[in-house]
N, C-alpha and C positions, 0 to 999 in steps of 0.2 A: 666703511662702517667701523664706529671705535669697540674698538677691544673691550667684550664683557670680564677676561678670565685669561690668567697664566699660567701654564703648563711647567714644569722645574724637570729637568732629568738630573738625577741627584750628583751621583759618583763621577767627576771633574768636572761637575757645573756648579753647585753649593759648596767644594771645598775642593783644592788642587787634586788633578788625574793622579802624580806623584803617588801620592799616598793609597790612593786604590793598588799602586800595583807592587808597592812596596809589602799593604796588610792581606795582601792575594797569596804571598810566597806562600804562606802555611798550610794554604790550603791543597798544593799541589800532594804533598806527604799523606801520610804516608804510600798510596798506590798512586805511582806517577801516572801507569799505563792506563789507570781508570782516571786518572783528570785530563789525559791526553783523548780519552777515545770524546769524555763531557763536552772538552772544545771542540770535536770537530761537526759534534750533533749539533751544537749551541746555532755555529757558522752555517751550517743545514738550514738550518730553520728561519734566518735572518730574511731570506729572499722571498721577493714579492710572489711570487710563484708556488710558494711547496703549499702542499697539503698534510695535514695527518693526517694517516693511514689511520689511526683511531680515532679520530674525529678531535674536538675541539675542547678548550677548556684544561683546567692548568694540571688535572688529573692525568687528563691524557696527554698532554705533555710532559710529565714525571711517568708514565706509562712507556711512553714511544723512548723517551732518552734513557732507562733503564734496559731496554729493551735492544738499543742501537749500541749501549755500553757493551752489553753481553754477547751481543756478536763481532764487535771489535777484538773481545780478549779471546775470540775463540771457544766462550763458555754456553752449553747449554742453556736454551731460552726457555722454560718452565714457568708456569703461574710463580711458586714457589722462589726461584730464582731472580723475579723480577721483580717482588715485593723484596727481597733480600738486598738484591741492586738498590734500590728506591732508598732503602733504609742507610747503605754504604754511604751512599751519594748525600744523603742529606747530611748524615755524619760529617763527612770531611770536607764539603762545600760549602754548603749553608748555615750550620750551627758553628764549624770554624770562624766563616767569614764573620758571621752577627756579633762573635768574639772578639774577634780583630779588629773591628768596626766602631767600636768602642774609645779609640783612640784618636779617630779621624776630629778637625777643628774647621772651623768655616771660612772660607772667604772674607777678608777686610770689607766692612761697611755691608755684609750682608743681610743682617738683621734688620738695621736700620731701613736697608728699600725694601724689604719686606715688610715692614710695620708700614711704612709710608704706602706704597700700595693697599693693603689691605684698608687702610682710613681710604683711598680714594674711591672704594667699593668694589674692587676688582676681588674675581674668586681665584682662590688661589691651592694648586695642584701638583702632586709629583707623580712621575711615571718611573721609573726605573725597570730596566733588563733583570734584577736580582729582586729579591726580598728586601720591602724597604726597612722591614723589622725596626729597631730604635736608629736607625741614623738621626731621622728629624732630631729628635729628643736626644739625642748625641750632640747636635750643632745648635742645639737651644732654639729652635726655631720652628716646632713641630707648632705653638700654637694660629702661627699665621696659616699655616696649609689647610680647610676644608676637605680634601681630598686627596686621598692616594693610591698608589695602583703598582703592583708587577705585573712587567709586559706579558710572563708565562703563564697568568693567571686568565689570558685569554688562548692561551696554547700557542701565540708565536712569539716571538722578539723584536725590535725594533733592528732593521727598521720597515718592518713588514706592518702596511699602513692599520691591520687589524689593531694592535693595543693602542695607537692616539684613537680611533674612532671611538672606542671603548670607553676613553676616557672623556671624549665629550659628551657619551651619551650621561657618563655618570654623574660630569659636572651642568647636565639639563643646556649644556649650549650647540650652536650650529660651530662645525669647525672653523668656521670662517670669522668665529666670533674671538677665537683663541689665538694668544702668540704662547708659541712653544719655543722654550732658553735650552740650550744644550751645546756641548763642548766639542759633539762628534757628528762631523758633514753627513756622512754617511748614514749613521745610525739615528738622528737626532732630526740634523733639517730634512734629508731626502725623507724620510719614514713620515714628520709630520707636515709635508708639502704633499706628500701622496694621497693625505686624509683632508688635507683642505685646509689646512692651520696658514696661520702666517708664523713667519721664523725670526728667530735672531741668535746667533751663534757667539758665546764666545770662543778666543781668539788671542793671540799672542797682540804685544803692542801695533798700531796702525796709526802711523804721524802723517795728517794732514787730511783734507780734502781726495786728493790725488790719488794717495794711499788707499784710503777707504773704497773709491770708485774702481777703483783697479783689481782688487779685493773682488770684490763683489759679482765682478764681470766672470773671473774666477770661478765661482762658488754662489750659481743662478739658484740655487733652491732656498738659499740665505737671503732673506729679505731685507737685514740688518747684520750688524757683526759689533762686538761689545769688547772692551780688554778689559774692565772691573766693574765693580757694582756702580761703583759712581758714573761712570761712561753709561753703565745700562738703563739706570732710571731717568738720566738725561733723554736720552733716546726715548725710552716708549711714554715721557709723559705724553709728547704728541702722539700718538694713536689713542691715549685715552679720555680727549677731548676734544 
């Protein structure tokens, strides 16, 4: 079946990993111990398995990780305390990062197969672990995507298969119908092979045939593997005809 719609995970798939983790520094400041306790909920929550103890939806995921914070630093858990946590966290994580983020540039030739796509009638989607807030509109690129999505707005992460599902229900497709681009094996192809998607990964340089197959063999949940924009719209013009 050809591909109706493409899935983008933003942060080292639309423009180099480098720079995520370079405009990430600021956000550890100023409470280390509280962005230490953030990763280790984040990594909780990734696997196909967990459940929220509060149930679902990106509330109670700003709930539960407020809540996992304050028993990490050893502080009283209180209604009170965990709208206070909520409020810390978004401070030096989220409104840091959307700041930082500001900076980030796009991938060579990225615009271009996104405009080419979009003429061949494919829908076009980002998912991202963070708030996708302006990146689009950062990399000039926000008008080709129809749809967007953070994974925590369905209370998990990728690559817990709940946020791709989410997002084909929102883009009206079967996941079978969708290739999903992303940078991270783990979080990226395993999370949307779990939901039914087809994959294609980028990937550092891969010369030749040999290469490729070798690759692949490697990294079963990768349906495809891409090194730049040009290599990738080669690639999935077959699947969309």
């Amino acid at each position: 079946m050809a591909i109706q719609g493409i899935c983008f995970d933003i942060d080292g798939t639309l423009y180099p990993s480098w720079m995520t983790k370079v405009l990430l520094i600021p956000t550890t400041f100023p409470d280390v111990r509280m962005m230490s306790a953030v990763r280790k909920f984040r990594n909780r929550v990734r696997e196909e398995g967990y459940v929220h103890p509060l149930g679902e939806g990106e509330q109670a995921f700003l709930d539960q990780q407020a809540r996992y914070v304050l028993q990490q630093l050893g502080r009283e858990v209180t209604e009170s305390s965990v709208t206070s946590m909520i409020t810390q966290i978004d401070r030096q994580l989220y409104r840091m990062m959307e700041r930082s983020f500001t900076l980030i540039r796009p991938f060579p030739h990225l615009g271009e197969t996104l405009s080419s796509l979009v003429e061949s009638g494919l829908i076009l989607s980002a998912l991202s672990d963070f708030p996708v807030a302006r990146k689009l509109e950062t990399l000039g690129v926000d008008r080709y995507f129809t749809y967007r999505s953070c994974a925590q707005e369905t209370g998990y992460l990728k690559p817990h298969k709940e946020p791709f599902s989410h997002m084909a229900k929102i883009m009206g497709l079967d996941p079978s119908e969708i290739l999903y681009v992303g940078d991270s094996y783990r979080k990226d192809m395993v999370g949307a092979k779990r939901a039914g998607m087809k994959t294609i990964l980028l990937t550092k340089s891969l010369r030749g045939t040999t290469e490729r197959e070798k690759y692949s063999e490697a990294h079963p949940a990768a349906d495809m593997a891409f090194t730049d924009y040009r290599d990738f719209h080669t690639q999935v013009t077959c699947l969309t005809t």
